[in-house]
N, C-alpha and C positions, 0 to 999 in steps of 0.2 A: 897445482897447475892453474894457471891463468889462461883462459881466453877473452882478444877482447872485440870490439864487434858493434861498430853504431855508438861507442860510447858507453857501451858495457860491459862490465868486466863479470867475469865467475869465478871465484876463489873458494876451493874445499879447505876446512880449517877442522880442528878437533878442541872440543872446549870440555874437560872435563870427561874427557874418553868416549865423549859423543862427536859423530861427525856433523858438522854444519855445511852445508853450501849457502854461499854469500856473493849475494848477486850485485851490484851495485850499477846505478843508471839516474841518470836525471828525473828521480823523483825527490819531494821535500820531507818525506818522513820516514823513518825505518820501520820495516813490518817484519816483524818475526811470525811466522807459521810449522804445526806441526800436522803433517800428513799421511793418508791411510795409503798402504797397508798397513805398516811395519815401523811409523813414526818417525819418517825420514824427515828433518828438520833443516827448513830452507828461511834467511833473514835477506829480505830486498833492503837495501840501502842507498843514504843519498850518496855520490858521487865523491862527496868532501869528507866523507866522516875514514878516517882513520881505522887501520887495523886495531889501535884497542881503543877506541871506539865503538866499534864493533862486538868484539868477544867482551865488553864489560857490559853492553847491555844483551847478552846471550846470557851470560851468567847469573844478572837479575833476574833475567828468568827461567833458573834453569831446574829449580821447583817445579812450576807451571809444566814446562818441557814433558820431565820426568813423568808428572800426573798423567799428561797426554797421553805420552809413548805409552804408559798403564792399559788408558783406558784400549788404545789399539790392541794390543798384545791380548787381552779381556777379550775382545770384540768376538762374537761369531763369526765365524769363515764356513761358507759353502765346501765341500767336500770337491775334489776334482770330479768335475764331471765326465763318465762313462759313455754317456748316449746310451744310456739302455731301459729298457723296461723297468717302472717301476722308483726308476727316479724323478723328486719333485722339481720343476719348472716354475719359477715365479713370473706371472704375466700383470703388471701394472697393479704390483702388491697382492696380488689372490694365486693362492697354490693352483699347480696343475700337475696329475701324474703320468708321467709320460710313456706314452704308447709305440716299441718302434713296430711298423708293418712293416715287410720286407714283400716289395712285386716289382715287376717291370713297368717302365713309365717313367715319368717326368717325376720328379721331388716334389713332394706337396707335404704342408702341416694343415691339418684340422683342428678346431678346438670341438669337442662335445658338453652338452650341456650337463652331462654330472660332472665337471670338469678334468676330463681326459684330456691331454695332446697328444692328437697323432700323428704321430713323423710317420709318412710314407717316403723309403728309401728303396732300392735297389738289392738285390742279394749282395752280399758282403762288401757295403760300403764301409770304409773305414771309419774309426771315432773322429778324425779329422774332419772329413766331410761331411758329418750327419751333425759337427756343431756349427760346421759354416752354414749349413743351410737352415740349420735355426736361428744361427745370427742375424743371417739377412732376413727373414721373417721378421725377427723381435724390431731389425732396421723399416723394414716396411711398416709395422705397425706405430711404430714412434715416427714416422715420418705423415700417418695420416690423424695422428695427434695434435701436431703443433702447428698446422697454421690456423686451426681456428683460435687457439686458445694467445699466437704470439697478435691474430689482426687486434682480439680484445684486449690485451694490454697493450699493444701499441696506440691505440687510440686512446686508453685509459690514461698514461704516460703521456703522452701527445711527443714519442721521440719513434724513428722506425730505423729498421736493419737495412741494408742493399742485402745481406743473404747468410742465409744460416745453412748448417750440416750437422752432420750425426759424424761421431767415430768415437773409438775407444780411446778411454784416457787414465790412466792409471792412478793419479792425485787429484783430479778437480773433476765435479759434476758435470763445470759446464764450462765456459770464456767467453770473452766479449775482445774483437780489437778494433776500437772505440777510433781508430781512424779512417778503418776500411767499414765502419760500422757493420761487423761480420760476427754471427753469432757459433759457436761448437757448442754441441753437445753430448754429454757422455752416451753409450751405447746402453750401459746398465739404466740408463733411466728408463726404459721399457719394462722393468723388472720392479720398479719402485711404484707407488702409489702413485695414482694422477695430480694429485695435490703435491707432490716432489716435483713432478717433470714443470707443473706451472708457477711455480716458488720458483725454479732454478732461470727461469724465462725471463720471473720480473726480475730478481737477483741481475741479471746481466744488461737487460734493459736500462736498471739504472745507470748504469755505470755508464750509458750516455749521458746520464743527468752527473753524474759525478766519477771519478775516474776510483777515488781511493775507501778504503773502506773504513771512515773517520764518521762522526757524529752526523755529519751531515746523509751520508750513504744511510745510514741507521733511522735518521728519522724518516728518509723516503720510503724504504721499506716498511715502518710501521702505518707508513700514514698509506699506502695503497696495499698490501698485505701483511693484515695488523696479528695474524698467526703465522707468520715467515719463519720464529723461531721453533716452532713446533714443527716445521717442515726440516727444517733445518736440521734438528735431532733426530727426526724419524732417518733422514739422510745417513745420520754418524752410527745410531742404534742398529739398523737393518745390518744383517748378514753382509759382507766384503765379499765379491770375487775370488773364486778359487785364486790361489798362489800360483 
């Protein structure tokens, strides 16, 4: 199936009994990517290059692919979360075990200083609810994270946003759309070390300075966070979101 759209097409193709999605749009170079959960493998393309154009450079790298899709499949996965007693909560990389209260009143989370979370809920809230109201907590707490850390590298950068959000995203940390200069961020990065949430900031940042992630992208990122790939790994290494 083709849709197309602005000059962009999506084409689902099988290369070797792997499925690809093949984006193609007025960019100059083709990027192949392989992405978490589950190693779904997505190639942006220029606009001119040829169906086997295409799947011949899928194939070149379809070693590469394979390793990837490994190392996903390898990766730790967090357990589906129950909301109960007893299970661990990650808060900006440091465990917490969580506590549920059950009283009447408004929804509140605490943290304690041996590191307990305590979800105060209602008598027989359901698992639905007792994770939405954690969400939007781990949302509040990542929202009173980043603008100190986005005014410091934006001035460090000397590039700025008109506006940035939080929501979940299932393949990427974070995005940039580098016309509306608007930044998203994944929701799991409340869950990740603070050194991830401000890697993923200059990460997108750049990409006002440069749009593709070529040599040039690479050197900007060494030369203002010159350990971005150690973030970066901490990123791929950490436990995935439940399935």
């Amino acid at each position: 199936m083709t849709n197309t759209n602005n000059q962009t097409t999506e084409t689902n193709i099988i290369v070797s009994d792997i499925p690809v999605l093949v984006v193609q749009k007025s960019i100059k170079h083709l990027n192949l990517g392989v992405y978490p959960p589950d190693g779904r493998v997505r190639v942006a393309a220029p606009l001119h290059f040829t169906a086997d154009n295409i799947r011949l450079a899928v194939v070149s790298k379809l070693s590469w692919i394979k390793k990837q899709q490994a190392k996903f499949q390898a990766q730790p996965r967090q357990s589906k979360r129950e909301m109960v007693s007893g299970e661990t909560h990650y808060i900006f990389g440091r465990p917490y075990q969580l506590e549920v209260i059950e009283r009447c009143g408004s929804d509140e989370i605490m943290l304690t200083n041996n590191h307990i979370l305590q979800l105060f809920i209602k008598p027989g809230t359901s698992t639905e609810k007792r994770a939405k109201v954690l969400n939007e907590w781990y949302r509040h707490q990542l929202k009173s994270r980043v603008p100190e850390l986005l005014n410091k590298w934006q001035e460090i950068i000397g590039e700025e946003v008109n506006d940035w959000g939080i929501k979940k995203m299932k393949t990427k940390w974070g995005s940039c759309n580098i016309t509306k200069r608007r930044i998203w961020l994944n929701l799991e990065l409340a869950k990740k070390p603070i050194e991830c949430l401000e890697y993923v900031l200059v990460h997108e940042l750049v990409h006002l300075l440069e749009r593709y992630h070529n040599q040039r992208f690479i050197a900007y990122m060494d030369r203002y966070l010159p350990q971005w790939q150690k973030c970066r790994d901490i990123l791929n290494s950490e436990p995935l979101g439940e399935l």
